[in-house]
Rosetta silent file (secondary structure, phi, psi, omega in degrees, C-alpha in Angstrom):
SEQUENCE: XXXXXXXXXXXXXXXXXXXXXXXXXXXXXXXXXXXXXXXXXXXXXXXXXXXXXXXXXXXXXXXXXXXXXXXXXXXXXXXXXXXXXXXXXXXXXXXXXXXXXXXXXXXXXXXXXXXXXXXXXXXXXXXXXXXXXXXXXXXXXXXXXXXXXXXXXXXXXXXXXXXXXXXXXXXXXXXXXXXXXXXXXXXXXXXXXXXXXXXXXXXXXXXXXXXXXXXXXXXXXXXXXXXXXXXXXXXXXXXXXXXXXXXXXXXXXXXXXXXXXXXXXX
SCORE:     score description
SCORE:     0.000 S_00000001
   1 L     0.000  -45.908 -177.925  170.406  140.495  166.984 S_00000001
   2 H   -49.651  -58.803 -169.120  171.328  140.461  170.351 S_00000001
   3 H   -76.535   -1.815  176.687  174.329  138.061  170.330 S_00000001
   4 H   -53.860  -59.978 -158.601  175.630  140.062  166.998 S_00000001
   5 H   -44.936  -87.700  179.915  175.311  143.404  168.953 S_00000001
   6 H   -10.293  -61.901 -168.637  177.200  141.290  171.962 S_00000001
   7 H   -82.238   -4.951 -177.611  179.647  139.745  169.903 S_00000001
   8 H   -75.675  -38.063  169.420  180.533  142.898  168.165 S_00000001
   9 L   -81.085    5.131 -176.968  181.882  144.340  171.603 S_00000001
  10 L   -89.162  149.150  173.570  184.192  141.503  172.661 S_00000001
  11 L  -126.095  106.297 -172.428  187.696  141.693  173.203 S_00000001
  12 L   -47.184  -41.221 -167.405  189.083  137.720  173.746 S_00000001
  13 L   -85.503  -15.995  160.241  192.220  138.975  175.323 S_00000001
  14 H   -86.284  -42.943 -174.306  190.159  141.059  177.912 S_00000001
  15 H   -72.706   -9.641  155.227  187.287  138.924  178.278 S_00000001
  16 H   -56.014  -55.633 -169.381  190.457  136.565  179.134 S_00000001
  17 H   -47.146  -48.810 -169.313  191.905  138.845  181.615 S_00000001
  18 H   -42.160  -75.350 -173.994  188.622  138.420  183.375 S_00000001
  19 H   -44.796  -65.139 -175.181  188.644  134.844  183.588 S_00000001
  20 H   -27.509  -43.159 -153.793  192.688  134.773  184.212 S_00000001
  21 H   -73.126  -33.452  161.540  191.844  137.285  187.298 S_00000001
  22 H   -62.332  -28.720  157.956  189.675  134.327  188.771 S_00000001
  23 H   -53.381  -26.880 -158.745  192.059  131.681  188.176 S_00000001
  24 H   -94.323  -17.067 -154.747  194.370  134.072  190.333 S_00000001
  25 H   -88.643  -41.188 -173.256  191.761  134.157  193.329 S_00000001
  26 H   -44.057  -43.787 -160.959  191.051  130.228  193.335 S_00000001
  27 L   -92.896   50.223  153.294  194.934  129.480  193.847 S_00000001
  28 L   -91.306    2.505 -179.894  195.276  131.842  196.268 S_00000001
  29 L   173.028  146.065  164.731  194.215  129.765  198.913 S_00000001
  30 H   -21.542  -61.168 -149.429  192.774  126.101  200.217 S_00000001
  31 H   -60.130   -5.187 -118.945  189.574  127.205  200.814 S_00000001
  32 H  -150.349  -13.743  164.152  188.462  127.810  197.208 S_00000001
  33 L  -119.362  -10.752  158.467  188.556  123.958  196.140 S_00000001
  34 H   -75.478   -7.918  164.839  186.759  122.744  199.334 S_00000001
  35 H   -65.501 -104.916 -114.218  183.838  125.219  197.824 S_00000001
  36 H   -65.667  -64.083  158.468  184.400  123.433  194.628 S_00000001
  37 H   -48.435  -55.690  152.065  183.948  120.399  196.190 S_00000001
  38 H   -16.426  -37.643 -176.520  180.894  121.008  198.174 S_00000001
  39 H  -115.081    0.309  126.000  178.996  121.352  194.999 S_00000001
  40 H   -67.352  -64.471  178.148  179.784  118.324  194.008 S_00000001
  41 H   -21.627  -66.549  160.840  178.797  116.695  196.875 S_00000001
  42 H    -6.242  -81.808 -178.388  175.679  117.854  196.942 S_00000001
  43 H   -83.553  -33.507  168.573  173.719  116.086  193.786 S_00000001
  44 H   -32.850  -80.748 -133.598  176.322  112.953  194.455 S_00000001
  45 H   -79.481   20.634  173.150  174.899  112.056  197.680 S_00000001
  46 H  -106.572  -28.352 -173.248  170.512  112.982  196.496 S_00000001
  47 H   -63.774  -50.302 -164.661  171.662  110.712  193.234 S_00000001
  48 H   -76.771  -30.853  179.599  173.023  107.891  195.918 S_00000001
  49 H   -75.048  -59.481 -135.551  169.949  108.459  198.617 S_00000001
  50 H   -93.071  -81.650 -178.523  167.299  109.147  196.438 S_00000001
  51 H   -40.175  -93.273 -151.783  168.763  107.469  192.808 S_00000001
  52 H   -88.050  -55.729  171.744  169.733  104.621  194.187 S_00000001
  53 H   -53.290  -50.123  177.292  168.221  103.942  197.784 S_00000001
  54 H   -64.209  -75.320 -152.145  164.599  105.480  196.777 S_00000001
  55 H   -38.296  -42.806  178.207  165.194  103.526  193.963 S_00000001
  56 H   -78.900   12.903  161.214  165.736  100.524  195.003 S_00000001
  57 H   -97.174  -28.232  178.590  162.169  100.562  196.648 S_00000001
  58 H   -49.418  -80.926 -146.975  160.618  102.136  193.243 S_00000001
  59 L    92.575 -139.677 -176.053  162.166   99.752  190.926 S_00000001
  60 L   -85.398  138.875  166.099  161.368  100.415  187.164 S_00000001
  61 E  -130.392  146.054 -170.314  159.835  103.393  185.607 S_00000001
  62 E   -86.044  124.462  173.730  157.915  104.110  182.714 S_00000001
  63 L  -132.072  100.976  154.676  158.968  107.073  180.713 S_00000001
  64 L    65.047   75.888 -170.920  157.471  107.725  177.564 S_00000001
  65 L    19.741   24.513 -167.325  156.528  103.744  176.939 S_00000001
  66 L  -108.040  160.869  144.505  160.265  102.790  178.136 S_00000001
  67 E  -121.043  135.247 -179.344  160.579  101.397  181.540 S_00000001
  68 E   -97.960  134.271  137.705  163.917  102.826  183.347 S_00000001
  69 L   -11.233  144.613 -157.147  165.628  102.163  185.978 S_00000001
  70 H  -112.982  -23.886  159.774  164.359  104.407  188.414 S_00000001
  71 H   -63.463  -51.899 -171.491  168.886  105.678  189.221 S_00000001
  72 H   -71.243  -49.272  155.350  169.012  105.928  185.422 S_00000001
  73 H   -57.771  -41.221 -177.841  166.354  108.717  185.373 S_00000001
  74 H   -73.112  -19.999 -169.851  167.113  110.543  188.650 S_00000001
  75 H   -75.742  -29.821  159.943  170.981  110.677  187.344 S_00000001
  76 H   -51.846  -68.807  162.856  170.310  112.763  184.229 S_00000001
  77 H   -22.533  -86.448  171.132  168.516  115.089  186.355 S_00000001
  78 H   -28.882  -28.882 -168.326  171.498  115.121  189.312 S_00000001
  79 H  -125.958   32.950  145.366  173.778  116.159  186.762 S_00000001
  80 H   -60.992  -73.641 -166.775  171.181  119.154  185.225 S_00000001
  81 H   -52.797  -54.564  144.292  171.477  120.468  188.793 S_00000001
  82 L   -23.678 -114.488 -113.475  175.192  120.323  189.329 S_00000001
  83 H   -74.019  -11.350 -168.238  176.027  122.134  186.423 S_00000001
  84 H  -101.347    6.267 -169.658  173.298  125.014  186.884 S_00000001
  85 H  -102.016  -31.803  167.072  174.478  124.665  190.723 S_00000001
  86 H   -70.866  -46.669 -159.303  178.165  125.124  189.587 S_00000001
  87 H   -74.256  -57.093 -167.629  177.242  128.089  187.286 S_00000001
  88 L   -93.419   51.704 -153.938  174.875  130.124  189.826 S_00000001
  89 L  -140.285  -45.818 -175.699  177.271  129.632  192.790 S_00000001
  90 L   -65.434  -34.551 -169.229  179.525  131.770  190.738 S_00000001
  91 L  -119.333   56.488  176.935  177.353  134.453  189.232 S_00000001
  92 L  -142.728 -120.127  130.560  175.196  134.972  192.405 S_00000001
  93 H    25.801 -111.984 -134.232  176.819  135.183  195.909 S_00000001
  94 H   -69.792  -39.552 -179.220  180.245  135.915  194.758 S_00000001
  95 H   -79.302   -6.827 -173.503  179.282  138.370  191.525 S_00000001
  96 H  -102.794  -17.824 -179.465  177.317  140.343  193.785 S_00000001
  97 H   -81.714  -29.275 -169.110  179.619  140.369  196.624 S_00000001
  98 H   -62.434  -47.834 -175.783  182.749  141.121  193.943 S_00000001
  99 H   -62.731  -66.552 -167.698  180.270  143.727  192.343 S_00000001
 100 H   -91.987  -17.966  147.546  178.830  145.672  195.807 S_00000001
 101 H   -93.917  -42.481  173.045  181.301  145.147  198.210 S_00000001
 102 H   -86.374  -10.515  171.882  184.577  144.396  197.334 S_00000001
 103 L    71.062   33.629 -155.774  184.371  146.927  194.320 S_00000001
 104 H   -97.067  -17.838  167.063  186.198  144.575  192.291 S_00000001
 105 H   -85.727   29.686  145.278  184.342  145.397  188.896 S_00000001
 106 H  -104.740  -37.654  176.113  184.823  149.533  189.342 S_00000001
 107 H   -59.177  -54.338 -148.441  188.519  148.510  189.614 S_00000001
 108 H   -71.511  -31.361 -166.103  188.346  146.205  186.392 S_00000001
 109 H   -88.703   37.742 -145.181  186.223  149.028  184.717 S_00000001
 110 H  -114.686  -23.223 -160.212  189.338  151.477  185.511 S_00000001
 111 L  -103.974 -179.219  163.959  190.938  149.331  182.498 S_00000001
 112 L   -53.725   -8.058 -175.336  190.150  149.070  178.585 S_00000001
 113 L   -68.564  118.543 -170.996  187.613  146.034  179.938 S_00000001
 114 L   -84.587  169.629  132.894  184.187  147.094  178.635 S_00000001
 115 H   -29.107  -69.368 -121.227  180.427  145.699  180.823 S_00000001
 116 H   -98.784  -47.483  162.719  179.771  143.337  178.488 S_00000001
 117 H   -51.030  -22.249 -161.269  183.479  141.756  178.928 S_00000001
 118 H   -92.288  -43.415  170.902  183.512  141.741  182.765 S_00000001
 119 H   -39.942  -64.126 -169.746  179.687  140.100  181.891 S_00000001
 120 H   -94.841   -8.040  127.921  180.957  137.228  179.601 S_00000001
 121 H   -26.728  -75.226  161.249  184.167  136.930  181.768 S_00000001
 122 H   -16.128  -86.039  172.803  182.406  136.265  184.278 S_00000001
 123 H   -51.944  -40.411 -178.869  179.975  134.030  183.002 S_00000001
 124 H   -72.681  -13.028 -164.798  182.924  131.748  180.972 S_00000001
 125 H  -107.389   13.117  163.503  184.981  130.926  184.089 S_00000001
 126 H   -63.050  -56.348  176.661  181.135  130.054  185.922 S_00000001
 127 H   -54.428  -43.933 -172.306  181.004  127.537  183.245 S_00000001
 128 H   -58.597  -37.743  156.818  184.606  126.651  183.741 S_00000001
 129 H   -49.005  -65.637  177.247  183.490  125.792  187.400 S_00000001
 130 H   -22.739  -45.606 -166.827  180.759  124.154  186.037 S_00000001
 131 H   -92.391  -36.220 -175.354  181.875  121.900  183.977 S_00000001
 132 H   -46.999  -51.128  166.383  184.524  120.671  186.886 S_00000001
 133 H   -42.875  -87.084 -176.659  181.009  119.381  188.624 S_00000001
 134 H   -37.507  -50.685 -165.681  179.693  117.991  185.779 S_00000001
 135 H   -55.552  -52.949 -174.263  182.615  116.555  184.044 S_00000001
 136 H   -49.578  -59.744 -174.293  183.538  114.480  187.787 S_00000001
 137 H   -54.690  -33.358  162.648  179.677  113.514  187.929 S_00000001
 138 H   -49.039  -33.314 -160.473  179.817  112.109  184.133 S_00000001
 139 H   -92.106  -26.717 -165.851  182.506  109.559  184.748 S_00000001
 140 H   -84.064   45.508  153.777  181.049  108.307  187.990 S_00000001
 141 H   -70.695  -56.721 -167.671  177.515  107.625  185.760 S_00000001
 142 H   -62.038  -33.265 -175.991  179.587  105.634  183.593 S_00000001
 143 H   -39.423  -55.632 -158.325  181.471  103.859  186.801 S_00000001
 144 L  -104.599   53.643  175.247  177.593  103.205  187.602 S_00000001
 145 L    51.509    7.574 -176.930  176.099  101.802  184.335 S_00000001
 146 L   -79.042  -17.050 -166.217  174.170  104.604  184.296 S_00000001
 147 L  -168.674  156.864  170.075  174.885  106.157  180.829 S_00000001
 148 L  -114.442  174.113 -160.023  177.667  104.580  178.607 S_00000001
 149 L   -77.837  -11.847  172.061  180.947  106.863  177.664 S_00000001
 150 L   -89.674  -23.822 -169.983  180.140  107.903  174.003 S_00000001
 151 H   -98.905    3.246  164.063  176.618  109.553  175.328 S_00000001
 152 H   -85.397   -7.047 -169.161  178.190  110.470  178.042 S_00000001
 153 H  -109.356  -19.523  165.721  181.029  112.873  176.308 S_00000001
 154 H   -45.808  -44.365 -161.456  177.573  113.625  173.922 S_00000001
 155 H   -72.086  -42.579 -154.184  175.807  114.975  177.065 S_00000001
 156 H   -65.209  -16.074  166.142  178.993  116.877  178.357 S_00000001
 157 H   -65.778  -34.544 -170.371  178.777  119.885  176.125 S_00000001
 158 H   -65.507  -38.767 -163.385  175.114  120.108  176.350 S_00000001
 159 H   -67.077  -22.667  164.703  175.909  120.654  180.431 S_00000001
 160 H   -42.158  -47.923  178.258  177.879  123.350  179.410 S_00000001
 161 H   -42.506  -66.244  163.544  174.895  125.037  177.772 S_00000001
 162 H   -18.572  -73.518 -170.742  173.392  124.193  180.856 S_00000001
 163 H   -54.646  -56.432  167.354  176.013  126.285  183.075 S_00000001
 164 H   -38.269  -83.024 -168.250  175.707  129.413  180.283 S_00000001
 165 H   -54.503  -50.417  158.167  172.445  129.657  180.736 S_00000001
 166 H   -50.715  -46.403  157.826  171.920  129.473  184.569 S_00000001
 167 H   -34.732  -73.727  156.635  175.294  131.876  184.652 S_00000001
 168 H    -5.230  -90.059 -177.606  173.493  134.374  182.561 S_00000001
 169 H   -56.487  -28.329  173.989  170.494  134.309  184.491 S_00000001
 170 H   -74.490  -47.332  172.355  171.946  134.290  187.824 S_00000001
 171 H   -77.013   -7.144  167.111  173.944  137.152  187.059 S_00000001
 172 H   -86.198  -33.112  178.137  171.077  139.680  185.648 S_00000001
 173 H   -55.636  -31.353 -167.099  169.180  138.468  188.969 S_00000001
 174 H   -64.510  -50.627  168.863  172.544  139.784  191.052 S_00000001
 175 H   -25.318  -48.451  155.818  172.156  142.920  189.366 S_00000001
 176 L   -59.724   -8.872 -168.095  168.979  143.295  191.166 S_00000001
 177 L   -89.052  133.151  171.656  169.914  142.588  194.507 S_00000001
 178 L  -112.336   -0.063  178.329  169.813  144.696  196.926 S_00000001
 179 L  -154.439 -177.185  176.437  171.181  143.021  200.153 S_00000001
 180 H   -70.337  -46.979  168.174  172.100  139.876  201.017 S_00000001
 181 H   -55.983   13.411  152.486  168.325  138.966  201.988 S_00000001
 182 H   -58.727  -29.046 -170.747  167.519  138.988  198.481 S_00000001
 183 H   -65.467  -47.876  176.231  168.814  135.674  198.414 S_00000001
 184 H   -39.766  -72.634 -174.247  166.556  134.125  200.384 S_00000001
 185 H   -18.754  -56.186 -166.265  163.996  134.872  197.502 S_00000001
 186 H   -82.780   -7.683  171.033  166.477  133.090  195.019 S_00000001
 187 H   -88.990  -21.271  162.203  167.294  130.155  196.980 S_00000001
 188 H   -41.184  -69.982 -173.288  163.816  129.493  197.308 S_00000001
 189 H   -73.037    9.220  179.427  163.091  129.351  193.653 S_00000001
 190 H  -111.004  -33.563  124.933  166.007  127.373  193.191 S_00000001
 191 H    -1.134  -70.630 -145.994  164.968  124.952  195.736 S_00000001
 192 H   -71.988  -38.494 -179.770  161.546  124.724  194.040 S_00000001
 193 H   -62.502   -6.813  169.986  163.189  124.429  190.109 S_00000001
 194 H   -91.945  -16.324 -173.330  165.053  121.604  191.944 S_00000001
 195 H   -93.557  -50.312 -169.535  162.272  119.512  193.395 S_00000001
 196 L   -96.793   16.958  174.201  159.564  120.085  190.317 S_00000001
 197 L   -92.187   12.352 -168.307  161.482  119.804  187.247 S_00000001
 198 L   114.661  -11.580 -163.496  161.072  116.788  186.325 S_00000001
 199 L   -53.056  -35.938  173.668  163.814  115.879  188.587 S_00000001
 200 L   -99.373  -42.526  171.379  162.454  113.078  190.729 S_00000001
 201 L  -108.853  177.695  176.486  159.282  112.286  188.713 S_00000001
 202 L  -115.525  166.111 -145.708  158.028  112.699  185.182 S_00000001
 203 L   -76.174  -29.511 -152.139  156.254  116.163  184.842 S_00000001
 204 L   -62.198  -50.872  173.939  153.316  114.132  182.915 S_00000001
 205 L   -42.541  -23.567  165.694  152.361  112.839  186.655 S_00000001
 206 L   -50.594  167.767  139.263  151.792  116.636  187.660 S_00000001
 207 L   -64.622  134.875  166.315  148.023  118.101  186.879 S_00000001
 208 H   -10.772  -64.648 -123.670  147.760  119.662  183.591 S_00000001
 209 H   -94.800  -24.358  171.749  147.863  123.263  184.880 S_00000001
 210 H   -51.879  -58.890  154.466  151.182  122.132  186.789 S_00000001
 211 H   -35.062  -51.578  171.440  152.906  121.078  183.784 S_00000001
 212 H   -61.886  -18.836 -179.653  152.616  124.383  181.613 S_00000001
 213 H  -116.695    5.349  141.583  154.383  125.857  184.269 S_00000001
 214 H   -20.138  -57.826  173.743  156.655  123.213  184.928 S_00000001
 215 H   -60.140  -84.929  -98.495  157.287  123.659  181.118 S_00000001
 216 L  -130.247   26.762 -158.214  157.991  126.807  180.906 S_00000001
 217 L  -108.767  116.341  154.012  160.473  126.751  183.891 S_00000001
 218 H   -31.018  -42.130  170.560  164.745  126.467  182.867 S_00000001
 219 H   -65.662  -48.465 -156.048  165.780  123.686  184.802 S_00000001
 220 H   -61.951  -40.968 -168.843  162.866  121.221  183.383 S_00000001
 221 H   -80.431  -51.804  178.758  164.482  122.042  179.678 S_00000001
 222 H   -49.265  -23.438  167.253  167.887  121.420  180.953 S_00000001
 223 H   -83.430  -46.177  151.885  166.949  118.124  182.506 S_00000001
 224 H   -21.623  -74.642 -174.910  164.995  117.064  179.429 S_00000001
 225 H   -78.330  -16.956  153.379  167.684  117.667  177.109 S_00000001
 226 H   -98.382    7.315  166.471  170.368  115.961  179.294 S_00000001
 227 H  -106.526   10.956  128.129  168.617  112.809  180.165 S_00000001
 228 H   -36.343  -79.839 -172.508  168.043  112.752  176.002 S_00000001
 229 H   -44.750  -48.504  172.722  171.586  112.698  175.555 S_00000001
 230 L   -70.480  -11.894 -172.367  172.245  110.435  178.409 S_00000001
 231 L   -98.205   -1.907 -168.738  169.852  107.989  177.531 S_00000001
 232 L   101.780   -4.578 -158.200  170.651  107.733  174.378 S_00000001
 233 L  -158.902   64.292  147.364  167.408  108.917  172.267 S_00000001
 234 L   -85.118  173.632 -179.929  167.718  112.504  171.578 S_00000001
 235 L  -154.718 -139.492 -147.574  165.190  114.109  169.004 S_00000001
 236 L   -94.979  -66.298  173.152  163.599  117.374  167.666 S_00000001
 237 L   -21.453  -56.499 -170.727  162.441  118.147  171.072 S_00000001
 238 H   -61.598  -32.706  154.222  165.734  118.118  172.354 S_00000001
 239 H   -15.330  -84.978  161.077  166.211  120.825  169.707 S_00000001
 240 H   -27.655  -52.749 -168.719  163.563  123.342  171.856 S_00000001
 241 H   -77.306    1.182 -122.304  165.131  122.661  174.562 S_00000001
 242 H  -103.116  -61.998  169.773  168.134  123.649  173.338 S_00000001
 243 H   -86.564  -15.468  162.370  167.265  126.686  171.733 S_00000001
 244 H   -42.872  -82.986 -179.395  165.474  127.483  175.424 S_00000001
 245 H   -32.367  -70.639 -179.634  168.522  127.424  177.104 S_00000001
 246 H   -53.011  -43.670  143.703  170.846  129.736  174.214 S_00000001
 247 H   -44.496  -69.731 -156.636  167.825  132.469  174.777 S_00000001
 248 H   -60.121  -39.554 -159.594  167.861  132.741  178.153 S_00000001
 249 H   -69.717  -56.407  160.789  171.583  132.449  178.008 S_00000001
 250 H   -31.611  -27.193 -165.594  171.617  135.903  175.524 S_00000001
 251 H   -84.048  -50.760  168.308  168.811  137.164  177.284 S_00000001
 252 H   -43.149  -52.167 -163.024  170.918  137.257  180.431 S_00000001
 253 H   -71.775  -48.442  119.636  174.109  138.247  179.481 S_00000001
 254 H    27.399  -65.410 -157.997  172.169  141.343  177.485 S_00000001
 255 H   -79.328  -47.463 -168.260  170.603  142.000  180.500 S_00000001
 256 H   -75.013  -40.619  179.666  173.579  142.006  183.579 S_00000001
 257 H   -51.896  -39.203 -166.737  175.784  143.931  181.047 S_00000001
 258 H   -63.806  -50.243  168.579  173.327  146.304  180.512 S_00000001
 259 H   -53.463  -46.092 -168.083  172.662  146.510  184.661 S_00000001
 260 H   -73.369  -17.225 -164.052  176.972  146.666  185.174 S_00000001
 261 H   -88.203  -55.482  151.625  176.890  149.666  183.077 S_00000001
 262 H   -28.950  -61.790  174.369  174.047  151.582  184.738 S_00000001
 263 H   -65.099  -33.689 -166.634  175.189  150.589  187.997 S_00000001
 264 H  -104.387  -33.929 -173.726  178.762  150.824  187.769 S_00000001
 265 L  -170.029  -50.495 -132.275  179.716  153.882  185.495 S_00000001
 266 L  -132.976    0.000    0.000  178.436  154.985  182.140 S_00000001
């Protein structure tokens, strides 16, 4: 119901404009692909310390009667976070400063451009960042035996999913914000979904009561469902998570449109 309602209100060639008007800001200046790099960097060098250095003290690990590599597990992960790191870099920070300071969405809503367009505008060129992360971090997996190149162009859509959904959600949290020290809150919990999602360990090594909420946390199903893909051996599970992710991602966009309108004008 939701994404009918949603999709019923789009305009391609506005919900274009959107994106186009972002495309205009990046090549306006240097500074705007050393960001872009930066967030790459990032899960690169915890994959090479951690993935590979931790590893090589680890060794092998058993997942689900398999024993892995202990870089071939952490790498799946590494490139979960990059893309939801990519996404909410976009629709956080930047949508709330475009939204409360620079007044750049009361300008946009000056045109035929509805909420819900400046919302999935938005959100598509997060992914389009997104995927820039991801896309780099896929080939060097393959560079490092870590995945092989058909499950690696399998995986690369699902990180899209990824970025949609963490877009989403990051931008109905922005809505909410009421200063910059709001942030703090959300870097926290982004912090914690990065250390406890399965990312380093498998959640079954948590306590029980750890695990349900482990489970029932975004990042955990996006790391699931992209070391499935990467490893080779998705299944019905990978469904769930799947169908996690495309809720949240509706659930979001639903939500910050609803917030831009309220907030903004109508």
């Amino acid at each position: 119901m939701v994404t009918t309602i949603i999709a019923a209100r789009l305009s391609p060639s506005r919900v274009g404009a959107v994106i186009n008007r972002n495309v205009g800001v990046m090549r306006s200046g240097p500074h705007y692909w050393l960001i872009l790099l930066s967030g790459f960097c990032e899960p690169l060098l915890y994959l090479l310390s951690i993935g590979v250095g931790v590893g090589a003290l680890v060794g092998g690990l058993s997942v689900d009667g398999r024993t892995l590599p202990y870089a071939a597990f952490v790498a799946p992960a590494m490139l979960a976070v990059s893309a939801m790191n990519g996404a909410l870099a976009e629709t956080t920070i930047n949508f709330f400063f475009k939204m409360k300071y620079q007044k750049t969405f009361e300008a946009v809503l000056a045109t035929p451009v509805s909420p819900i367009e400046i919302a999935v505008g938005e959100l598509g060129w997060a992914m389009i960042r997104g995927s820039v992360y991801t896309g780099a971090f896929l080939v060097l997996m393959v560079a490092f035996g870590l995945t092989s190149p058909l499950w690696a162009l399998a995986a690369f859509p699902v990180t899209m999913l990824v970025g949609l959904a963490f877009g989403a959600a990051g931008m109905a949290v922005s809505t909410l914000m009421r200063g910059w020290q709001d942030f703090d809150v959300m870097n926290v919990t982004q912090f914690a979904l990065f250390l406890f999602s399965g990312t380093f360990a498998p959640v079954q090594d948590y306590p029980a009561a750890v695990q349900v909420v482990i489970q029932a946390t975004p990042l955990y199903h996006a790391v699931e469902l992209v070391r499935d893909l990467c490893l080779g051996v998705p299944g019905w599970g990978s469904l769930g998570h799947a169908a996690y992710l495309l809720a949240l991602t509706a659930a979001g966009l639903a939500f910050a449109a609803a917030r831009l309108r309220s907030k903004l004008l109508v």
